[in-house]
ROLUM-162708 format. One record per residue (C-alpha): residue in three letters; x, y, z. Coordinates in steps of 0.001 Angstrom, whole numbers, plus 500000, padded with zeros to 6 digits. Layout:
BEGIN
ALAXYZ...
This chain:
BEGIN
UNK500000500000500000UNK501156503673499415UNK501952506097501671UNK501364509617501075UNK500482509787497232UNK503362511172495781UNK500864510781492491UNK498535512687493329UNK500650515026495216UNK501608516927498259UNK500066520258496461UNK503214522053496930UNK505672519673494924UNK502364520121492162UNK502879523866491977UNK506128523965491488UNK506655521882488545UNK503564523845486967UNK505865527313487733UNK509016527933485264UNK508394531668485077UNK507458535038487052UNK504020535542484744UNK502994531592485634UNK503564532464489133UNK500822535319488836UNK498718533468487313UNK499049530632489317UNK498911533049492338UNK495315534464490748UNK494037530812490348UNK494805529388493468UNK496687526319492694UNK497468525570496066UNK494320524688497576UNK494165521258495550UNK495646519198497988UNK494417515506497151UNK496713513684499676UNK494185511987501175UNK493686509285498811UNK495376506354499068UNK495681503865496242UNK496091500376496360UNK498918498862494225UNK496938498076491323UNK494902501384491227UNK498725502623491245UNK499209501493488073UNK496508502542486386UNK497260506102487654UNK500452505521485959UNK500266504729482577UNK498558507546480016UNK496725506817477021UNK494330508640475448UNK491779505656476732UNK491735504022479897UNK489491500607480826UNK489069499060483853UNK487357496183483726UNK486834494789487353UNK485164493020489830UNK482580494924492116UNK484028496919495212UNK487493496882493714UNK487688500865493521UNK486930501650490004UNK485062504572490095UNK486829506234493293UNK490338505859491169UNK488325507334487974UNK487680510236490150UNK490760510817491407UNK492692510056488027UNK490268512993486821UNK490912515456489690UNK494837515115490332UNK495314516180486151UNK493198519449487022UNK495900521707487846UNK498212520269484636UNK495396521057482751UNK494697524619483195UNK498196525274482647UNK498000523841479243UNK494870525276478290UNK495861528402479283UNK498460528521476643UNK496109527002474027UNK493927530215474494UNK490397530737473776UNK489250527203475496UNK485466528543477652UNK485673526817480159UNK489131526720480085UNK489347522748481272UNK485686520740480800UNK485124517111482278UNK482112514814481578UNK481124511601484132UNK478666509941482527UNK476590506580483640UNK474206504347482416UNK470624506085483934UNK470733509556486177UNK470350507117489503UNK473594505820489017UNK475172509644488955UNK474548509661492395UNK476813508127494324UNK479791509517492257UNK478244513060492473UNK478553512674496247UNK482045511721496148UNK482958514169494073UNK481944516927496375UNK483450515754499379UNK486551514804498141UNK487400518147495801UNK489008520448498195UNK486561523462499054UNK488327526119498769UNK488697525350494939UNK485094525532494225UNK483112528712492680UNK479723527085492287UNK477941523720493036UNK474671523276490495UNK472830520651492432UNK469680520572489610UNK472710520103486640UNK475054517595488726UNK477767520830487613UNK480859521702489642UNK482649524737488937UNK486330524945490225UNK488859527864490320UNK486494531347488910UNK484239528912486194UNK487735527976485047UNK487306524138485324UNK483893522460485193UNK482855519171486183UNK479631517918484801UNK477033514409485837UNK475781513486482094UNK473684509748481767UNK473526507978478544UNK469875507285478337UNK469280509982475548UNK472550510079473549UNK471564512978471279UNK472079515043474083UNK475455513814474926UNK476560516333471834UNK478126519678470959UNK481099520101473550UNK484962519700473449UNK486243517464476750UNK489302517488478111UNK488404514559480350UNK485592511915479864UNK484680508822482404UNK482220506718481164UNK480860504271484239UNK479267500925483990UNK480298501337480168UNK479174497600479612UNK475121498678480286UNK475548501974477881UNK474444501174474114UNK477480501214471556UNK475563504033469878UNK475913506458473437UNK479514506089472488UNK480738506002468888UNK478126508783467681UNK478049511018470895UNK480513510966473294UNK483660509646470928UNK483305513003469066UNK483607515029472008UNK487493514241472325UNK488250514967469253UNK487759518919469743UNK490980521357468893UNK492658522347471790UNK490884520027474157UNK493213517002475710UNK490204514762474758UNK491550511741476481UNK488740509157478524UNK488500506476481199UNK485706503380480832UNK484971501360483951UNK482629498984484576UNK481696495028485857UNK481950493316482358UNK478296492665480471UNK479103490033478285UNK480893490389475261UNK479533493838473569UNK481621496867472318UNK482756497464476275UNK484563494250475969UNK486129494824472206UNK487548498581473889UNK489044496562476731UNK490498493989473984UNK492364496959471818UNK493914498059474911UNK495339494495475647UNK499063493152474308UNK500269496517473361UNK498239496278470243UNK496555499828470275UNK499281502416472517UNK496082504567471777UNK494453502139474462UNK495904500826477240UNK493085498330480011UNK493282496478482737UNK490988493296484378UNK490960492589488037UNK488595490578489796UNK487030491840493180UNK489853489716495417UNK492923491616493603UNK491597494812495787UNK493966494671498892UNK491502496814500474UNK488724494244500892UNK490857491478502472UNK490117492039506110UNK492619490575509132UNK490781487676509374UNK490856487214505794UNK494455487495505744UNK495339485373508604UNK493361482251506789UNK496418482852503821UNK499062483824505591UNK498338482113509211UNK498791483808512269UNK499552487624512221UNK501252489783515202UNK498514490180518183UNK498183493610517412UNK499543493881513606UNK500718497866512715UNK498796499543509991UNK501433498731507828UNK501903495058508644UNK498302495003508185UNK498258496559504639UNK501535494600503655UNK499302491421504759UNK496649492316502362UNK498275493299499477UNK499915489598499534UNK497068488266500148UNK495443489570496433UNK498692489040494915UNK498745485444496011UNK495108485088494876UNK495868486916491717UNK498583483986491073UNK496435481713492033UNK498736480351494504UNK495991480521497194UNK492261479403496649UNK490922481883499859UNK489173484939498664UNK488115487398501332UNK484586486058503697UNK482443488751501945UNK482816487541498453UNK482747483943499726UNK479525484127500900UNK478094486399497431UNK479432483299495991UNK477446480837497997UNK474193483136497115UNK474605483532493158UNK474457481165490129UNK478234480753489245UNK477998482525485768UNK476692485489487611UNK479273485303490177UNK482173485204487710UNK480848487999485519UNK479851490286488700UNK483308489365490938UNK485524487618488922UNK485166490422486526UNK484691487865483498UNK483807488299479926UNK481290486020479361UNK477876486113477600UNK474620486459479320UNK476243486055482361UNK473872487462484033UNK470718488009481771UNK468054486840482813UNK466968487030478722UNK469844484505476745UNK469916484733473286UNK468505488247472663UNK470156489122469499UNK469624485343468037UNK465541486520467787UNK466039489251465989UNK464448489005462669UNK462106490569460384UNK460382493979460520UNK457508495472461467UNK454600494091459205UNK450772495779458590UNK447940493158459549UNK446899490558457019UNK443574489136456143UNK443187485869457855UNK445819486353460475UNK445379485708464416UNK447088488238466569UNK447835488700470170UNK448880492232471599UNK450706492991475092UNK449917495862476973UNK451952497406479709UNK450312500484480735UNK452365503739482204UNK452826503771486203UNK453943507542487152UNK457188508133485063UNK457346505207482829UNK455903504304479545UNK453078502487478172UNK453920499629475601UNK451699497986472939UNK453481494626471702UNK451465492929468696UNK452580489495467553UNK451344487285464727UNK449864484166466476UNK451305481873463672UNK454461482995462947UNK454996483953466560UNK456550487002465490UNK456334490763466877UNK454913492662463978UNK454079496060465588UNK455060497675468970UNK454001501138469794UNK455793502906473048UNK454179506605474532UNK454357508257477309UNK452659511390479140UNK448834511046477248UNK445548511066479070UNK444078507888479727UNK441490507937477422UNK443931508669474694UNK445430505187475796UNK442572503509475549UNK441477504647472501UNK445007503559470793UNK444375500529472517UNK441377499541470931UNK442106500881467780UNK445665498751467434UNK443423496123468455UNK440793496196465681UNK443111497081462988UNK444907493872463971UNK441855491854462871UNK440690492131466662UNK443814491293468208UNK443219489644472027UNK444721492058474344UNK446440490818477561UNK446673494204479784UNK448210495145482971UNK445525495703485142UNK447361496353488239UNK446106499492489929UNK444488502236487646UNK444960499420484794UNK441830497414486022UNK439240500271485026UNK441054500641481394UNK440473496672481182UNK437105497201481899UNK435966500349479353UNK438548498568476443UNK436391495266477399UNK433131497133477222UNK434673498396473918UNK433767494620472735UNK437683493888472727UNK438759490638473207UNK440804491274476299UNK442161489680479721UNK443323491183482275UNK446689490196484497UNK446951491560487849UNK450793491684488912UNK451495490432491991UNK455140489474492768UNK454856485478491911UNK452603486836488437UNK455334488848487325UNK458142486144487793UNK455792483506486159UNK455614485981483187UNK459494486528483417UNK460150483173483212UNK457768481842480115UNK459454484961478402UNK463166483663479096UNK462194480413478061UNK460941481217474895UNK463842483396474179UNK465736480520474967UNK464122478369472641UNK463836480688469980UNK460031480097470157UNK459561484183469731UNK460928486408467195UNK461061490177466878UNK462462493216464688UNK465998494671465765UNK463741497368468336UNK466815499119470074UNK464449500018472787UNK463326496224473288UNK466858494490473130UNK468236497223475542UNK465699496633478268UNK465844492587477609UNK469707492831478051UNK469889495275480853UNK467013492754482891UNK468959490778484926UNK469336489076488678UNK469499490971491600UNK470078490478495682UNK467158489897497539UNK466888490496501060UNK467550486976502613UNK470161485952500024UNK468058485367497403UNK467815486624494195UNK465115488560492377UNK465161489453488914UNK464575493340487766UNK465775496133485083UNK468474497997486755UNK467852501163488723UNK466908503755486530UNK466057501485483264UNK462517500904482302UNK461178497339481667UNK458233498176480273UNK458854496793476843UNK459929493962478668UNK456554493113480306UNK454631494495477422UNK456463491666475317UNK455839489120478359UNK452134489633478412UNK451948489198474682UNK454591485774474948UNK451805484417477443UNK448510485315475013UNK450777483380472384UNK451368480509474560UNK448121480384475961UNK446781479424472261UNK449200477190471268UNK451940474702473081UNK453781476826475273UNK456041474544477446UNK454886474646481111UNK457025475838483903UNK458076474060486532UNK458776476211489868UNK461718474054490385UNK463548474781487377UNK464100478352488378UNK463969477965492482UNK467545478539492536UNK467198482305491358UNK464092482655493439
């Protein structure tokens, strides 16, 4: 373990290598260098390195609780003072240094929003936005800005110096090569970025992390630890089941020496202890999961609880035809969400329309509804009725619509979860590439449940709406034909 991090700086050793000349000094003197003392953090070895190296992109690929996004922070916010120097003799830079975070959904901002204000020294900041997630350091001269991925056109327009992406492996490929990839490409700006994130199977997150193995791209440089290579979460007890017994009363520094052998040994696998508290996540998750999640693994559909997405996609969107049966899917809008209209051919088994809105009256709903419903030659309709959804059954049903409704209570929703998986599984459903769809199918995956268990959701801040809209409309289909029946103790494992 480090000391004192020379890295990151006693400030005063900083300011002097950013001073060669009387005019710096003033300007220096005007900004207030000094005040950015970041001596408090303390990197592990491995974080060490990957403070270390510079590339114009960063990955770290690791296991949960290893420290990605505190060393993102900090490899952000010990380059601040290097960077106004440099902009300042670029010239005409407003602001003169710019930083992006940006995560999957606005929820996830939070935590990292946090950190960032207590751990940027106060003295240095002009202004804290709360309603923007904005941070402005030294007179507006450096900003800081929270940015989320769910509508990448608005992730556009700006020149960064500085970009972390987090949880990179749950933001779509399109987030990042047609808005966020341009803005480090801007003249004058440093445009460099750091990805972290558990890997999520093998998407573009895992090809950036592959360029940046070998030496094959110096544009790219990565690294992959799993959650046991963090010193920091092998406790004493921990280390004396490695090492044996340790002095009664071990000094900090024994103590962090203990620990860091303790990962490297488990790196080398010359030791097959991990620390307690990953031990027993292990004993509580299905061993893909576990590998992807701590073990910081590649692998695909880990831990989906949808496999096989992408091999379903075919098609497109098709108009009704004469003679067809159809069954639609309807997952009406609770507070901020969406409501969803699936519509599949009951022959074919395949998803011919799908409809998504948001923010219309209710009888605007039902009205689309039961039009979609008629113009699919009076497609049966299988509606939430949870809540405010049972009255909407009832008017679209006195609308003479073929309709049932399905009241979601906890084991309803996992029974609907589950025919849907399985008939992803099995191919036995089919559907047009619908970005919105596939994202919310590959995001949905197993959770911690209080008890140990698990439970299976859309992370926080993604929608599943599509999801159950499709679900409702997979259990119409399999309700007419042979839909294979599920069997509570295939999937008691995850429950």
């Amino acid at each position: 373990m480090l000391g004192k991090c020379k890295l990151l700086g006693n400030y005063q050793t900083v300011t002097n290598s950013l001073l060669s000349n009387k005019s710096e000094k003033e300007a220096f003197q005007s900004t207030n260098l000094a005040v950015w003392d970041l001596s408090a953090y303390r990197p592990h070895p491995y974080q060490a390195q990957f403070h270390q190296a510079r590339a114009k992109i960063k990955v770290l690929a690791c296991g949960r609780r290893w420290g990605k996004d505190r060393a993102s922070i900090y490899d952000v916010l010990q380059r601040i003072p290097d960077l106004i120097r440099r902009n300042r003799k670029v010239g005409g830079l407003v602001p003169l240094v710019h930083v992006w975070y940006v995560a999957p959904t606005y929820a996830m901002t939070q935590q990292m929003w946090r950190e960032y204000k207590q751990f940027i020294p106060r003295r240095a900041i002009t202004s804290v936005r709360e309603s923007q997630r904005k941070i402005e350091l030294f007179d507006g001269q450096a900003v800081i800005e929270m940015k989320t991925a769910m509508q990448p056109e608005r992730l556009v327009s700006v020149g960064l110096d500085l970009l972390v992406v987090t949880e990179a492996g749950l933001i779509d490929e399109e987030s990042w090569t047609q808005s966020l990839r341009p803005t480090l490409s801007s003249p004058g700006r440093l445009g460099e970025a750091i990805f972290n994130g558990t890997p999520k199977g093998k998407n573009w997150f895992y090809r950036l992390f592959l360029r940046g193995q070998g030496g094959g791209d110096s544009g790219v440089h990565s690294w992959n630890y799993p959650s046991w290579g963090s010193p920091l979460l092998w406790t004493r007890k921990d280390a004396e089941g490695v090492l044996g017994q340790l002095p009664h009363l071990p000094s900090p520094r024994q103590l962090e020496e203990a620990q860091r052998r303790c990962a490297e040994m488990a790196l080398a696998g010359e030791t097959p202890v991990i620390p307690e508290e990953i031990e027993r996540a292990k004993q509580d998750m299905p061993e893909q999961l576990f590998r992807q999640e701590y073990g910081a693994e590649f692998l695909e559909d880990a831990g989906s609880v949808f496999r096989g997405v992408e091999a379903c996609v075919q098609g497109e969107m098709q108009a009704p035809q004469p003679g067809s049966a159809y069954v639609m899917g309807v997952d009406l809008a609770k507070q901020h969400d969406y409501s969803v209209i699936v519509v599949a051919d009951a022959g074919s088994r395949a998803v011919v329309h799908f409809d998504r809105f948001s923010h219309l009256d209710w009888p605007v709903q039902k009205a689309r509804i039961i039009e979609t419903s008629r113009r699919y030659n009076n497609a049966i309709a299988y509606i939430d009725a949870t809540g405010l959804g049972d009255p909407i059954v009832d008017d679209v049903r006195a609308a003479d619509v073929p309709v049932h409704g399905v009241k979601f209570s906890a084991e309803k929703k996992r029974d609907l979860v589950n025919r849907l998986s399985i008939n992803i599984e099995q191919r036995r459903i089919s559907y047009p590439r619908i970005e919105q769809l596939l994202n919310e199918l590959k995001a949905y995956a197993y959770a911690g449940a209080p008890g140990g268990a698990l439970k299976t959701s859309a992370p926080s801040g993604f929608y599943d709406d599509s999801v159950m809209a499709l679900a409702l409309c997979v259990s119409g289909l399999d309700a007419l034909g042979s839909g294979e029946r599920l069997s509570p103790e295939k999937y008691s494992r995850f429950m």
